[in-house]
C-alpha positions as CSV (number, residue, x, y, z in Angstrom):
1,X,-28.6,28.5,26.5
2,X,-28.7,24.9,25.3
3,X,-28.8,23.7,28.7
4,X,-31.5,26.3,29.4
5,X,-34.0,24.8,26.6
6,X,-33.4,20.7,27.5
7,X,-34.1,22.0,31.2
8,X,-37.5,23.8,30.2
9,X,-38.9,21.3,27.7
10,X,-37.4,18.2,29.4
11,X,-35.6,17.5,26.3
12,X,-32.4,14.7,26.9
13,X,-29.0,16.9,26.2
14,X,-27.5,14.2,24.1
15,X,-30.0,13.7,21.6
16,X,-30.3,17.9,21.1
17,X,-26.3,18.2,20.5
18,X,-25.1,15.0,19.4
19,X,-28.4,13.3,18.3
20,X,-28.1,10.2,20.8
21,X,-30.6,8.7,23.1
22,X,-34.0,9.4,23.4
23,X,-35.3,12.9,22.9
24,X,-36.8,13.5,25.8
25,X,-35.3,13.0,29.5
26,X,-37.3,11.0,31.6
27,X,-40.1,13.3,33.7
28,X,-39.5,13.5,37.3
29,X,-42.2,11.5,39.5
30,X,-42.6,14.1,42.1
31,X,-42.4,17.8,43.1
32,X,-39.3,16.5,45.0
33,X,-37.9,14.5,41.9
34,X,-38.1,18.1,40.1
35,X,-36.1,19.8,43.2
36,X,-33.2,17.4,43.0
37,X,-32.7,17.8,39.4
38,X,-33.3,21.6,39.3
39,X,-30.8,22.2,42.6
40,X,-28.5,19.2,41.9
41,X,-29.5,17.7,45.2
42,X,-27.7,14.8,46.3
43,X,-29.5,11.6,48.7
44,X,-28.5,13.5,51.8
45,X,-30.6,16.5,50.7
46,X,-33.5,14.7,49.4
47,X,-34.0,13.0,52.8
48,X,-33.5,16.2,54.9
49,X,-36.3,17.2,52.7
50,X,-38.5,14.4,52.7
51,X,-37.3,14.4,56.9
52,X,-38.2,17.9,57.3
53,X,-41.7,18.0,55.3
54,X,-43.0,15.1,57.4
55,X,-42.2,17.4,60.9
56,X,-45.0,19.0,62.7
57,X,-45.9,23.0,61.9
58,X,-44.5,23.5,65.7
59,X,-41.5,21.3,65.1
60,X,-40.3,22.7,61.8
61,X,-40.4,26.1,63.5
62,X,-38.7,25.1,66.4
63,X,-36.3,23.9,63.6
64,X,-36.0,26.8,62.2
65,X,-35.4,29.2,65.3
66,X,-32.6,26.9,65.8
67,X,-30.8,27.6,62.9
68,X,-31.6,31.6,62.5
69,X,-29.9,31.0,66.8
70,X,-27.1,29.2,65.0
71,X,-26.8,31.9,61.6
72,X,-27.1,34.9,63.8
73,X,-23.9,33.7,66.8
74,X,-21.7,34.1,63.7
């Protein structure tokens, strides 16, 4: 639950239990900032991202029929 609340109000885990640091965590810069610390995305994901956002409509679906090819052989 505690976890919950820092996550919601951005507030730094160590200051709410053990009263250390700052209070609040330092807000993300960008929508994909927010991703990586939601989901726990390592450097990898975060450039597959950034890799696949920057693709064409037609080659991000083309992307995609790839891998429903790849999910749907198994």
């Amino acid at each position: 639950m505690i976890k919950a609340i820092c996550r919601e109000f951005n507030v730094n885990y160590d200051w709410l239990v053990y009263g250390e640091g700052e209070m609040f965590s330092e807000l993300p810069k960008t929508i994909l900032d927010e991703l990586c610390r939601v989901y726990d995305l390592d450097e990898i994901d975060r450039k597959l991202i950034q890799e696949y956002i920057k693709m064409s409509k037609e080659s991000r679906r083309v992307l995609k029929d790839y891998i429903m090819r790849i999910i749907s052989d198994k």
